[in-house]
N, C-alpha and C positions, 0 to 999 in steps of 0.2 A: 594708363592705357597700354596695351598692350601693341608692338608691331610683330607684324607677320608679313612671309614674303608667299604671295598666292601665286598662282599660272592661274589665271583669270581669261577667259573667252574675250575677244575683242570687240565681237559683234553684243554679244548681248550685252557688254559693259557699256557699249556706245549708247545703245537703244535705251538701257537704264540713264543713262546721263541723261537721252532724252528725255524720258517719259517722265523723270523725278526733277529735270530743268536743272541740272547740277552741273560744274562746272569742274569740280575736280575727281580724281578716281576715289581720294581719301572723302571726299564728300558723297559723293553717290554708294561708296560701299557702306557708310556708317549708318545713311538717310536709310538706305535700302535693309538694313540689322533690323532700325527701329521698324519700319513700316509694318515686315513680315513680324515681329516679336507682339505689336500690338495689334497687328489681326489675327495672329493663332489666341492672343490674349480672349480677345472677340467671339473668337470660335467658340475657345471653350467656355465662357461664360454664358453663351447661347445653347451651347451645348446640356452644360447646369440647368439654365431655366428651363428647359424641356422635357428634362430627367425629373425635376419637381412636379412640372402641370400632368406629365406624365401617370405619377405616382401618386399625384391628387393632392402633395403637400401646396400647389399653389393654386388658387382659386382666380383663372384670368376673367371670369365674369366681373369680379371682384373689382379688376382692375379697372375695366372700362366707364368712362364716364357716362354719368347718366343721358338720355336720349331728351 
């Protein structure tokens, strides 16, 4: 693991303790790494699937279950 020494905002560090229910700085900044790491993950794999139905390699009728 890596340390590092940040100038970190105090308000928004707080608000993030809030909103993530964390208790320490070393916890709310790591909780807060993963969070943003696996919603850009998200992104762009939503990103992907659009690029394919787009391009016609993926057939979403395909997907849906039958009625």
């Amino acid at each position: 693991m890596t340390k590092i020494l940040v100038d970190v905002d105090d308000t928004m560090l707080a608000e993030a303790m809030e909103l993530l229910g964390t208790k320490t700085k070393k916890e709310t900044t790591n909780l807060a790494l993963r969070e943003i790491t696996a919603r850009q993950r998200r992104v762009n794999a939503f990103r992907e699937l659009c690029a394919l139905a787009d391009s016609g390699a993926l057939d979403l009728d395909a997907l849906r279950e039958p009625e």
